[in-house]
C-alpha positions, 0 to 999 in steps of 0.5 A: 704626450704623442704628437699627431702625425704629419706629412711632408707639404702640410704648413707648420702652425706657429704657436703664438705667444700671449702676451700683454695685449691678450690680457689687455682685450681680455680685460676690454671684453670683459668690460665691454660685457658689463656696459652691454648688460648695464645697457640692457637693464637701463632699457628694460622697461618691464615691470616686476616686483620688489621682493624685499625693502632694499629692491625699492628705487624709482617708479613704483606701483603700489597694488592694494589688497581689494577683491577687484585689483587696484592701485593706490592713486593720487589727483592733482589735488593731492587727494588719495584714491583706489585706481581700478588696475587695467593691465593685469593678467587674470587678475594676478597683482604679480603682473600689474602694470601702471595705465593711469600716471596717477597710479605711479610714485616715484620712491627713494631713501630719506637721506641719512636714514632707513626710510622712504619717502614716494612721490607722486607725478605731481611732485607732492609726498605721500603723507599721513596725518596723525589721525591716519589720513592719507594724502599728498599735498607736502613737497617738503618731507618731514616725518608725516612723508617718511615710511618704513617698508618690511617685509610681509611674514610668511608671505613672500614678495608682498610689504608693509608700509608703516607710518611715523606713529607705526600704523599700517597702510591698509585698504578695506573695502567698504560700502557707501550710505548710497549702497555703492562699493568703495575702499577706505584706504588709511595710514593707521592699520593696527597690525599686518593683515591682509588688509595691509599687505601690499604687492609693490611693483617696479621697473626691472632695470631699477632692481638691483638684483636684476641688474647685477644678475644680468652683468653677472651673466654677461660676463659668463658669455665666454666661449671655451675657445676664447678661454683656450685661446687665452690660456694657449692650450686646451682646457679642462672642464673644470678649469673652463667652470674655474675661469667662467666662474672668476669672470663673474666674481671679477678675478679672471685674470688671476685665475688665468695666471694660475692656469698658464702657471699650472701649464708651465709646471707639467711641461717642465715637471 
C-alpha cells in the first residue's frame, strides 16, 4: 500500500489499539440500541392489525363484517352488542380505532393451550352458549369462553373466531319487526363467509412482529465509522453490509473478529 505524503511539522496520529473496552462499549451500544427500541414499542400506542393468530396479545378491537363499520361490543350487563365505529378513515376497517371502552377486549392464550379467551373492560369473558348466543358475563373460563382464531383463506389480515362446538362468529345484518336496521351477531356461523370474516385490531407495541422489527432496526443504526473504528481500518462494502447484517442476527462480535482476523492476514501475508 502507498503511504500518503507527509511533510516535515505535520503531528504523527497514533494508531490506537483495540481493546477489550472497545468490544465491552460495543456490546453496551448494542444493548443500549435494543432497551431504546423496547422503549419505543412500549410507548407506541397506535393501532394495527393482527395478520395472523399468533400476533394476538393485549387490548383488541374486533371490527365486524357490516356494511356501516362496527365493532363488537359489550355493557355492563354483559350483554353483547354492535358498536357503530367513529375513528375510521373513509370507511376503511384497516384503520379503526377503539372511541367507546366497550369496544375494547383484552385477549390472551388459555394456559396449556392453542386458544384465546377475551375479556372485556368489565373483567367478564366472552362466551357462547350451545345454541350460539353470545354474551359475556363469565369471570371464570371454561370451554364456552375459550376460542380458536384462523386465518381467513385467501383473504389476508382478516380471522375467524371459532367457538367450542366449532360454529363461527358472525354478523348479519338484519331488519327489526318496527323496520329499523340492526346486526344479529352469534357464535353458531356454519362455515367462513363474509359474514364471519372479522378484521382484529391491536395495539402496535403488542405485536411481535413490530417489536422485533424495530430491535432489529435499532441494532442496524451503526455508522460505517463506528465500524471502522471497531475494526481499526477501513472497510469494505461488503463487510459494513456483513457486520450490520451480524448485529441484528446477535453475532457482531464474531463477525468482528474474523475481520480484525482477515486484517492481520493481509499484513503479514
Amino acid at each position: 500500500m502507498v503511504k500518503p505524503l507527509s511533510f516535515k511539522g505535520d503531528k504523527k496520529v497514533k494508531k490506537r489499539k483495540r481493546t477489550d473496552a472497545d468490544a465491552s462499549a460495543a456490546a453496551e451500544s448494542s444493548a443500549s440500541a435494543v432497551v431504546k427500541a423496547d422503549e419505543e414499542v412500549d410507548n407506541d400506542d397506535t393501532w394495527v392489525s393482527a395478520d395472523v393468530p399468533s400476533d394476538l396479545a393485549g387490548p383488541v378491537m374486533i371490527v365486524l363484517p357490516t356494511e356501516t363499520p362496527s365493532a363488537l361490543a359489550c355493557d355492563p350487563n354483559g350483554t353483547v352488542f354492535a358498536s357503530p365505529v367513529e375513528n375510521i378513515v373513509d370507511g376503511n376497517p384497516a384503520t379503526a380505532e377503539p372511541s367507546d371502552v366497550r369496544q375494547v377486549w383484552v385477549v390472551s392464550r388459555v394456559a396449556g393451550t392453542e386458544q384465546f379467551r377475551f375479556k372485556n373492560t368489565y373483567g367478564k369473558s366472552l362466551s357462547c352458549d350451545e345454541i350460539g348466543r353470545l354474551s359475556a358475563k363469565q369471570e371464570a373460563v371454561g370451554p364456552p369462553e375459550c376460542f380458536t382464531v384462523l386465518p381467513t383463506p385467501d383473504t389476508p389480515g382478516t380471522l375467524q373466531i371459532q367457538t367450542w362446538r366449532e360454529g363461527f362468529l358472525s354478523a348479519k345484518e338484519t331488519t327489526t319487526a318496527k323496520g329499523k336496521a340492526a346486526v344479529e351477531i352469534r357464535g353458531d356461523g356454519e362455515a367462513v363467509a363474509f359474514s364471519t370474516t372479522l378484521r382484529v385490531r391491536m395495539q402496535a407495541r403488542y405485536k411481535p412482529r413490530i417489536r422485533a422489527s424495530r430491535a432489529e432496526k435499532a441494532l442496524a443504526k451503526i455508522s460505517r465509522r463506528e465500524l471502522e473504528d471497531a475494526a481499526g481500518r477501513r472497510l469494505e462494502e461488503d463487510e459494513v453490509r456483513t457486520l450490520k447484517k451480524a448485529r441484528r442476527e446477535g453475532t457482531y462480535h464474531e463477525a468482528m473478529l474474523n475481520i480484525r482476523s482477515k486484517s492481520k492476514h493481509d499484513k503479514f501475508g
